[in-house]
N, CA, C and O of each residue as an XYZ file, in Angstrom:
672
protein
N     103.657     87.483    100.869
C     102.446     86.678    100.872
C     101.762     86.796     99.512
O     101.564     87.813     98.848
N     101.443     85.513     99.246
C     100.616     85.815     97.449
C      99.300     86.051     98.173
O      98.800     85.246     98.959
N      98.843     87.098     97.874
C      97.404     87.616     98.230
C      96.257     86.845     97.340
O      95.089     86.652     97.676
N      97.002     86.394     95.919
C      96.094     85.683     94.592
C      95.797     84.491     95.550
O      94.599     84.511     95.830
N      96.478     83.416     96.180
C      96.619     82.392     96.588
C      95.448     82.207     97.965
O      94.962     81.145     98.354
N      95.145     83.901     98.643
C      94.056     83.885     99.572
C      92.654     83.956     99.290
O      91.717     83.543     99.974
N      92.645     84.546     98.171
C      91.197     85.111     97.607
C      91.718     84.967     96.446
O      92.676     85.682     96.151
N      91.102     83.801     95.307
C      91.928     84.165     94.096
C      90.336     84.928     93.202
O      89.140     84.879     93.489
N      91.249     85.703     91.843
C      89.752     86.182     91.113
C      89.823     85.430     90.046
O      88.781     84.877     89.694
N      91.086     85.210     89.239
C      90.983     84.359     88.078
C      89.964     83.491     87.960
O      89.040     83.870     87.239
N      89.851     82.220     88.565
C      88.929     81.142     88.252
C      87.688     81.700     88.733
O      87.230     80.562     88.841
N      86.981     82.236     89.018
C      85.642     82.746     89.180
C      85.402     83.630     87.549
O      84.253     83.819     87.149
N      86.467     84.050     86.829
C      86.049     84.916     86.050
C      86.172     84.294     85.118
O      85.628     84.690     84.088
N      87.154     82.727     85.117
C      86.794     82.029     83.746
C      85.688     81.061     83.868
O      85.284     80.533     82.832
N      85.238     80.812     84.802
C      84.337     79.802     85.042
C      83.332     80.170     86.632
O      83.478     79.835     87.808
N      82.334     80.996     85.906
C      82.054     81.728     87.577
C      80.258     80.497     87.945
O      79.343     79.993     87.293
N      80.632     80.574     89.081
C      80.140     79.640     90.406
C      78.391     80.556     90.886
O      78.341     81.602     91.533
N      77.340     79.898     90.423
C      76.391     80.909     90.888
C      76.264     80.728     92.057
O      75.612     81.716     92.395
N      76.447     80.098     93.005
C      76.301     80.009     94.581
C      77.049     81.534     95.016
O      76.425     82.229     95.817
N      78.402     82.055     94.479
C      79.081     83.115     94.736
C      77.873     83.917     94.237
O      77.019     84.545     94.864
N      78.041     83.721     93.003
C      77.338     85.145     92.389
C      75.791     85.675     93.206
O      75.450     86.847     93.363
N      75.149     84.648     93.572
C      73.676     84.974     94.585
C      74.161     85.429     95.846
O      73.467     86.228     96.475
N      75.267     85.031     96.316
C      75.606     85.443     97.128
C      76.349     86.867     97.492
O      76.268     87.487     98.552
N      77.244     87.272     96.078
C      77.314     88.715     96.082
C      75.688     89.470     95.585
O      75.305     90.548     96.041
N      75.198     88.952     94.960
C      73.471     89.595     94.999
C      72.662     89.516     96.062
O      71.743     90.334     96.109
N      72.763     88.799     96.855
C      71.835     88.524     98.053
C      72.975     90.060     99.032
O      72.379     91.043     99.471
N      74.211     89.954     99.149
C      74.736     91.289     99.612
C      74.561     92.312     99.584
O      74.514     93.077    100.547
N      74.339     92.710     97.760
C      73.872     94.418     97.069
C      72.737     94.237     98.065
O      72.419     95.057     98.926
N      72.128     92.974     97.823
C      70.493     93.514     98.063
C      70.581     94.251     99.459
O      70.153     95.384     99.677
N      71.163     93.476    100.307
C      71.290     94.094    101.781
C      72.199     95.209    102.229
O      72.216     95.676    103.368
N      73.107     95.667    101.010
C      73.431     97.000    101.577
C      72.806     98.206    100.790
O      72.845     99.423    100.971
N      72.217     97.405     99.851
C      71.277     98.561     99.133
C      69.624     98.956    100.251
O      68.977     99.987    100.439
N      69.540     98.013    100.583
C      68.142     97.863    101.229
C      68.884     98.773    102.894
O      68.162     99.687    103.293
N      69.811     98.590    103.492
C      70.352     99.268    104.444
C      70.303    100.753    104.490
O      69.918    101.395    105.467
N      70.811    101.365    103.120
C      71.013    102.412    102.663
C      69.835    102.886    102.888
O      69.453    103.548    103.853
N      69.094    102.429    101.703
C      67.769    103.444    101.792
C      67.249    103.368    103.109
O      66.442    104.297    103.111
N      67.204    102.811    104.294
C      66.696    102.595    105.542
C      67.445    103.546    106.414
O      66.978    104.094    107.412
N      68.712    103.695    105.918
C      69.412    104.909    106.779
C      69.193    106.183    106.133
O      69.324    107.109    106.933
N      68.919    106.529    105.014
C      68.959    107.458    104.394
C      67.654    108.142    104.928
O      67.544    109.362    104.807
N      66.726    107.451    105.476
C      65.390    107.833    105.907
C      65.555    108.046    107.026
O      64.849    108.998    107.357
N      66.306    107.547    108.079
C      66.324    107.473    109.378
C      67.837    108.499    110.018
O      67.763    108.879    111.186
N      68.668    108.745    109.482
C      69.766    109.446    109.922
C      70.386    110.378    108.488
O      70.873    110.253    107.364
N      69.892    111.472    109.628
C      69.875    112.822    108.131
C      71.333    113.151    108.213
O      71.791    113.683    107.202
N      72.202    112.932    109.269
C      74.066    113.024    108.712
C      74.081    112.160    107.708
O      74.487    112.722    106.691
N      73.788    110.915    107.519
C      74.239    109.832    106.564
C      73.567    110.471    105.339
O      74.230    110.907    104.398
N      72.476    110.504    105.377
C      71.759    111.353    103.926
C      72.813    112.267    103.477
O      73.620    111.986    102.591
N      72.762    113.628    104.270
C      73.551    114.518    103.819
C      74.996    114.004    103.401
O      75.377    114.651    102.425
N      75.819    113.169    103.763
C      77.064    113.090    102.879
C      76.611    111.895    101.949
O      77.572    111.798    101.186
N      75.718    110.953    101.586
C      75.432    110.419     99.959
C      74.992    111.432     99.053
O      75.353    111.545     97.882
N      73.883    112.440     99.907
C      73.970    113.659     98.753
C      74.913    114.043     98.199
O      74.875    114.079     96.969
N      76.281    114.532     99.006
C      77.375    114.865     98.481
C      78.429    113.894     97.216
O      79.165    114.257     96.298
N      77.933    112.251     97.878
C      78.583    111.757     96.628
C      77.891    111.740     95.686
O      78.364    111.798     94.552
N      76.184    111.629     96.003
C      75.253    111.294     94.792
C      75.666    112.814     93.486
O      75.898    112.832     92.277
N      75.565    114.023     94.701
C      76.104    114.791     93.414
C      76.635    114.742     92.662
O      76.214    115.442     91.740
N      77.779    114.042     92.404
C      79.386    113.917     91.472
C      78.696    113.363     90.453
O      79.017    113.933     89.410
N      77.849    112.465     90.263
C      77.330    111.060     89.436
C      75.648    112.745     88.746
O      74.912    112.646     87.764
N      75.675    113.393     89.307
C      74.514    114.395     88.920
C      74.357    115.099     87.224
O      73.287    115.434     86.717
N      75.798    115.201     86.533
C      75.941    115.294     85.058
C      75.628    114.261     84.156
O      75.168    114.401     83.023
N      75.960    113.019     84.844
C      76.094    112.052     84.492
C      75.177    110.739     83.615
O      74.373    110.158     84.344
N      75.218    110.377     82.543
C      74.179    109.601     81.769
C      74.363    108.129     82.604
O      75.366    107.509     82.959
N      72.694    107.837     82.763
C      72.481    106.578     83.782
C      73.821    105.595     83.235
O      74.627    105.227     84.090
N      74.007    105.222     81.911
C      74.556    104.400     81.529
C      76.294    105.178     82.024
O      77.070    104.332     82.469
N      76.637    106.067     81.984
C      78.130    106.489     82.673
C      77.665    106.555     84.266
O      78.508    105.830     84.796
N      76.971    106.927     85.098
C      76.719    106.172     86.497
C      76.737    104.742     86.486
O      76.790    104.291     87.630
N      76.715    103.960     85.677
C      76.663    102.548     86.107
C      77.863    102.179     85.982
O      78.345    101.338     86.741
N      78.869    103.007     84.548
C      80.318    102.402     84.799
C      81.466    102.879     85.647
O      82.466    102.298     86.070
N      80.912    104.413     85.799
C      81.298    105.060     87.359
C      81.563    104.022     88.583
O      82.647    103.633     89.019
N      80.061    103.645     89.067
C      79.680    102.969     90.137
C      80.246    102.050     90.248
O      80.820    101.821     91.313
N      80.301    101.187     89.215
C      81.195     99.920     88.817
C      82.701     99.812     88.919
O      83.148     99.002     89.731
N      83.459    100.468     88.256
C      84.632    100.856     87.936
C      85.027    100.834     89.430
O      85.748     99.952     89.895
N      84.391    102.107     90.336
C      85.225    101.955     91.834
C      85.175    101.465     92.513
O      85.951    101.649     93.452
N      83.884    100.125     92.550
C      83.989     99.126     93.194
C      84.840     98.625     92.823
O      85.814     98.549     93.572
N      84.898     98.092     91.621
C      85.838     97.031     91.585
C      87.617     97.845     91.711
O      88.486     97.018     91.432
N      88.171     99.228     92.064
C      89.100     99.461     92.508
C      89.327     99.426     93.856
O      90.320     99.157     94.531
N      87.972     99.820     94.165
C      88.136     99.766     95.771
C      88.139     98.542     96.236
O      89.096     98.413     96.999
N      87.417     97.418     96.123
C      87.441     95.877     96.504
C      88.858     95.496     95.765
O      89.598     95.297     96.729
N      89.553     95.309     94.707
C      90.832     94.930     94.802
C      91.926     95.567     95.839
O      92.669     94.854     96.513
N      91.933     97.047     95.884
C      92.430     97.627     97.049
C      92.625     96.702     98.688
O      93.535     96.122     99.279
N      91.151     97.013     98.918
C      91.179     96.668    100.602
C      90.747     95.462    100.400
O      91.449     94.745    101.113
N      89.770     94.637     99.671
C      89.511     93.440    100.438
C      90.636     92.271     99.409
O      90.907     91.261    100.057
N      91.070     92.288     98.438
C      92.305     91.640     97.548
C      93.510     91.338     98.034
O      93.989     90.207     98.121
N      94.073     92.497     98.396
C      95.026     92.911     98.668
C      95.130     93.354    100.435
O      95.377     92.481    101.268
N      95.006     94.162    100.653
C      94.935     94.692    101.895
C      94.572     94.028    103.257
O      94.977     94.131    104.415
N      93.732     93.381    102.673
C      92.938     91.990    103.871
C      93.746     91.081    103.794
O      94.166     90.884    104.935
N      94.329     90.232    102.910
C      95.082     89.084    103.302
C      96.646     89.315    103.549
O      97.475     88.524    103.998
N      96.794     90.587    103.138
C      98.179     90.787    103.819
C      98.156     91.650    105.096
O      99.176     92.257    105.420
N      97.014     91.730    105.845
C      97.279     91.851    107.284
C      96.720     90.638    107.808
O      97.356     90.405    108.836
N      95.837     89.725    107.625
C      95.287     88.490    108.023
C      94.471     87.831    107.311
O      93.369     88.357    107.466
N      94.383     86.725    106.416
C      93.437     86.129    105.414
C      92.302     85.535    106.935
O      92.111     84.344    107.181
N      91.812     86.484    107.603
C      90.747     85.986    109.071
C      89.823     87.057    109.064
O      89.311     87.533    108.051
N      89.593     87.484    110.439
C      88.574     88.079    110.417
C      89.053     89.608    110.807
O      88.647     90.766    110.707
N      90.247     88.818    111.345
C      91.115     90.833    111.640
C      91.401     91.198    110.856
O      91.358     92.426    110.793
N      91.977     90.331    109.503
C      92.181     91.168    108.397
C      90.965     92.156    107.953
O      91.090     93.378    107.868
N      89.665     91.372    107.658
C      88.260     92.387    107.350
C      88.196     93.294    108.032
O      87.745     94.335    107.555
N      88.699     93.244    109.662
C      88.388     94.312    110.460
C      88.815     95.309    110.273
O      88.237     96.396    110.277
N      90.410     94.955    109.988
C      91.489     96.136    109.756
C      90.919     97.046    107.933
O      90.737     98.249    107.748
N      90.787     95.904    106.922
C      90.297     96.430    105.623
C      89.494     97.497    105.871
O      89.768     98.696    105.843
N      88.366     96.881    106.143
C      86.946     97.144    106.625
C      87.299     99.217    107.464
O      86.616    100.222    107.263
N      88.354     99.095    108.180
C      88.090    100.542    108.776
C      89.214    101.530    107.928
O      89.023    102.731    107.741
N      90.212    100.908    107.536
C      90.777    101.870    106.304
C      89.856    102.077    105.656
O      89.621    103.285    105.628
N      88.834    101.205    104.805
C      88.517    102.180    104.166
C      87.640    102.975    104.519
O      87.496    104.053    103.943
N      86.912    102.603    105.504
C      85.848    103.843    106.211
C      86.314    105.100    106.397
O      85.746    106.158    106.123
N      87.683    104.874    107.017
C      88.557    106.315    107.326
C      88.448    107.003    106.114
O      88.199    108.209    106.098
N      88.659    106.165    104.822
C      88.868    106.957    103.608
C      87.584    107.385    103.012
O      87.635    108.081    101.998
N      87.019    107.223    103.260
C      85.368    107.552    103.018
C      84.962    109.195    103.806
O      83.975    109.865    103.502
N      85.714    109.472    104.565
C      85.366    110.916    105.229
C      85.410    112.207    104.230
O      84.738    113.228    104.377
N      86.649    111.861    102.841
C      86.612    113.291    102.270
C      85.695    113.464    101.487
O      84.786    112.652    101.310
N      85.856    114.950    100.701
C      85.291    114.901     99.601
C      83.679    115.545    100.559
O      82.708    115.514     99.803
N      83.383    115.991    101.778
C      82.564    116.395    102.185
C      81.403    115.445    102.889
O      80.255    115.740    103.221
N      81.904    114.578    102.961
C      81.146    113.407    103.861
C      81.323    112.826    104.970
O      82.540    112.659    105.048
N      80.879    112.455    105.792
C      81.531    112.859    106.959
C      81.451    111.459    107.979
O      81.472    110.309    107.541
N      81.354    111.827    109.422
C      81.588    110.915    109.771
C      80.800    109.433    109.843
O      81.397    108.357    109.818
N      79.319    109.590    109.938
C      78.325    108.917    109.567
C      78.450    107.908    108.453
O      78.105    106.729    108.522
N      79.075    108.620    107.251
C      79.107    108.194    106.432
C      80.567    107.107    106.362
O      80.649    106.143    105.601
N      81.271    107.390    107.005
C      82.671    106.514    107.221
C      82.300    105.008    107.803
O      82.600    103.843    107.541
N      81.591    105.617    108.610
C      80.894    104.275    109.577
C      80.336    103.328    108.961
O      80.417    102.138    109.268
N      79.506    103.967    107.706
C      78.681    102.902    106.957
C      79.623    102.488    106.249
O      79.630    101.257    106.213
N      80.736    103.142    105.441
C      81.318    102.752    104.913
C      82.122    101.558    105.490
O      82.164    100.483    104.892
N      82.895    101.820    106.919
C      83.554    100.928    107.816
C      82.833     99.721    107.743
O      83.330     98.671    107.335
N      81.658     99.848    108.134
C      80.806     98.793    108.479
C      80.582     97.893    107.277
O      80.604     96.690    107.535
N      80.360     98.256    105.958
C      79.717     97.392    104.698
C      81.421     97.103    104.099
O      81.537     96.238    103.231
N      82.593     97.777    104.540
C      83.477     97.089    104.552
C      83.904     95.716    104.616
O      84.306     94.869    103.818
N      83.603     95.822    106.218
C      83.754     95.072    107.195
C      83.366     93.345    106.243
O      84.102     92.464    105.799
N      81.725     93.553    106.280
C      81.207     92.848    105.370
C      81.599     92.163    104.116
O      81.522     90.936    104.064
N      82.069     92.951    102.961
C      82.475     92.727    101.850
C      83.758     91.742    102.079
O      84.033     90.842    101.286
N      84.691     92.090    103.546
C      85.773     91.081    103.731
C      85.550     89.852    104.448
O      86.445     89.060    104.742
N      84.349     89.721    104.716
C      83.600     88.421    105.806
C      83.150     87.869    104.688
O      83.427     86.670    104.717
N      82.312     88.305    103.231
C      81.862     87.663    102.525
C      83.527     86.773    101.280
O      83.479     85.762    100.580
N      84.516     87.578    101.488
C      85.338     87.328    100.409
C      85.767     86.236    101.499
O      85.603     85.056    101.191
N      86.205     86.491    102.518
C      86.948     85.216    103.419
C      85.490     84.193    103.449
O      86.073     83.172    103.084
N      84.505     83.886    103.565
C      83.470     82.803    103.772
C      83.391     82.288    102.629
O      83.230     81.068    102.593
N      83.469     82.970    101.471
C      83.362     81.986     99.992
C      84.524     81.946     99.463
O      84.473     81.586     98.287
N      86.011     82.265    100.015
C      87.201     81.889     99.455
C      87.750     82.648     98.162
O      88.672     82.173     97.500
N      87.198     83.719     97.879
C      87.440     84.018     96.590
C      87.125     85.696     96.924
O      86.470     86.234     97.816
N      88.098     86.369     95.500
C      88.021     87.554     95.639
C      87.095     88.806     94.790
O      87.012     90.022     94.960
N      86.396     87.753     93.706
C      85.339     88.309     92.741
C      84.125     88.315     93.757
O      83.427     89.172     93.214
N      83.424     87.918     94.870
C      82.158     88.112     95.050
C      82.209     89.561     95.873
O      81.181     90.111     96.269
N      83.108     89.925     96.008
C      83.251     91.439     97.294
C      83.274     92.655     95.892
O      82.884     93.806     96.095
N      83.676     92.298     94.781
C      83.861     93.063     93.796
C      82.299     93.194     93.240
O      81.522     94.145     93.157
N      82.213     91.787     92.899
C      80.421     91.675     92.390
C      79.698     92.503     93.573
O      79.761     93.727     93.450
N      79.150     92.095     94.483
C      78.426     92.892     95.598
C      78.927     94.628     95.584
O      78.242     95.643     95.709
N      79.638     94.542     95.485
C      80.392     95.991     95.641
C      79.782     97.083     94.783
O      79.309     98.206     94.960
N      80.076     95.984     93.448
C      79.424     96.707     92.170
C      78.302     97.210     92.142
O      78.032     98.362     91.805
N      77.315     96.084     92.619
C      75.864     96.186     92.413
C      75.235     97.441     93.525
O      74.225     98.076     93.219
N      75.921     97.664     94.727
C      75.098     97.816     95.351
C      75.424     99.180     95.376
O      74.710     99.957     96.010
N      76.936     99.773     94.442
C      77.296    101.025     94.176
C      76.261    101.670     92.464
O      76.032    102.830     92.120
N      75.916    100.504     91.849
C      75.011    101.207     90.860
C      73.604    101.368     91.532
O      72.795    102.281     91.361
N      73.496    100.159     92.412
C      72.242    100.747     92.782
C      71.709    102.088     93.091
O      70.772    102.791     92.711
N      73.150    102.194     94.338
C      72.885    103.514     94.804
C      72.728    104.423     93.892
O      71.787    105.210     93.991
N      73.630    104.489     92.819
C      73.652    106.028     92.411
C      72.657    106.276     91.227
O      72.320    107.329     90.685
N      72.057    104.143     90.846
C      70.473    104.939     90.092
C      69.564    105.686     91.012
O      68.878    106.689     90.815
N      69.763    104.816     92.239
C      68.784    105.365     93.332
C      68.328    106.938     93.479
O      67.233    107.468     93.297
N      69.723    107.527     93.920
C      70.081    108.537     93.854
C      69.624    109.434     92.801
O      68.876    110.406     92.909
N      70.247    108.909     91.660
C      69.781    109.682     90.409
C      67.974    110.289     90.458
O      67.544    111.429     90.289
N      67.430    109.335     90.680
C      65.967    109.302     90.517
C      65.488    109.911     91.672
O      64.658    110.780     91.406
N      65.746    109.748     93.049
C      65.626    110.439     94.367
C      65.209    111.907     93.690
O      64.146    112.524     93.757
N      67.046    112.376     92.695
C      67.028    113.871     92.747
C      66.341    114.379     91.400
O      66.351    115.522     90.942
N      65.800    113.340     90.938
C      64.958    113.919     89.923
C      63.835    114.106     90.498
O      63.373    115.171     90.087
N      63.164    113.622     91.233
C      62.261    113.668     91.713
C      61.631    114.821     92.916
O      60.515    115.159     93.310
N      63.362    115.257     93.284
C      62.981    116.326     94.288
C      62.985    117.679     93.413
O      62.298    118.630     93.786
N      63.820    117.758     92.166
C      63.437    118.118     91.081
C      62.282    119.026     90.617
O      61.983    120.218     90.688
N      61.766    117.861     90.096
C      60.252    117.874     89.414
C      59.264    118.616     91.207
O      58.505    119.583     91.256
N      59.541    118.033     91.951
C      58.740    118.799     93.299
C      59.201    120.445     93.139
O      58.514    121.356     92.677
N      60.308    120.500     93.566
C      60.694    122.259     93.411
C      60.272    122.911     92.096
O      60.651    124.082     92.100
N      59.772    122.661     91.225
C      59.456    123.250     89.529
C      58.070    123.372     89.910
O      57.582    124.491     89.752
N      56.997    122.054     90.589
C      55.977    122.419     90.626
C      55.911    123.430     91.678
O      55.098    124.331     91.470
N      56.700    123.494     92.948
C      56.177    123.891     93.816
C      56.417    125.382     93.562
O      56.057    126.072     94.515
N      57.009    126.169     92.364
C      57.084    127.754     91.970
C      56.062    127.722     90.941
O      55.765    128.750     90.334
């Protein structure tokens, strides 16, 4: 199966479509805006982004953004490129994408909570690549809403930071 032929990325990247592109932004926005809503509300899910936010913790904002970037766009060619249209260019394909990679989201000290979200914004990223036909907007969204996080993050732990310094 040509997987290019289900979701192609070429022509979006020589000539990109802003209806896609708002539409992978209107996505970040909503799994960024998700995040912080779970991060407040379910302290398993907190505790394993702490664990990834750590990794990105040495890190200069400007190398978190190409971090963040970089594995979106490996991970969205992975499962939603590739992986999705060669088990179904439909909705089982997203389903099936969508929970590999959640499964793969457990190591590294994060756990199950965190798989779920992952499963779940999966899920998503392959509903948005199958509804607009193309395989750059799951990459775009992907991107954004992985720098978000980990400026997010960044600043979260500066901030808890600066609290523990005053609070000795």
């Amino acid at each position: 199966m040509d997987c290019s032929a289900s979701l192609p990325l070429l022509p979006l990247l020589s000539q990109p479509q802003w209806p896609h592109l708002a539409a992978a932004a209107a996505a970040a926005a909503g799994v960024t805006g998700a995040r912080l809503a779970l991060r407040a509300a379910w302290p398993a899910f907190r505790d394993a982004g702490d664990v990834s936010g750590a990794q990105l913790r040495n890190l200069s904002a400007a190398d978190t953004v190409l971090v963040a970037a970089a594995a979106a766009a490996g991970e969205e060619l992975l499962f939603r490129d590739a992986l999705l249209p060669a088990v179904a260019a439909d909705w089982h394909g997203a389903l099936v994408a969508g929970a590999v990679f959640g499964a793969l989201h457990v190591s590294g000290g994060r756990n199950g909570a965190y798989a779920l979200w992952a499963a779940v914004v999966g899920v998503g990223y392959g509903l948005l690549a199958l509804g607009l036909r193309d395989g750059w907007s799951p990459v775009a969204a992907h991107a954004l809403a992985n720098v978000a996080g980990g400026l997010l993050w960044r600043e979260e732990a500066r901030r808890r930071e600066e609290a523990e310094v005053q609070q000795r």
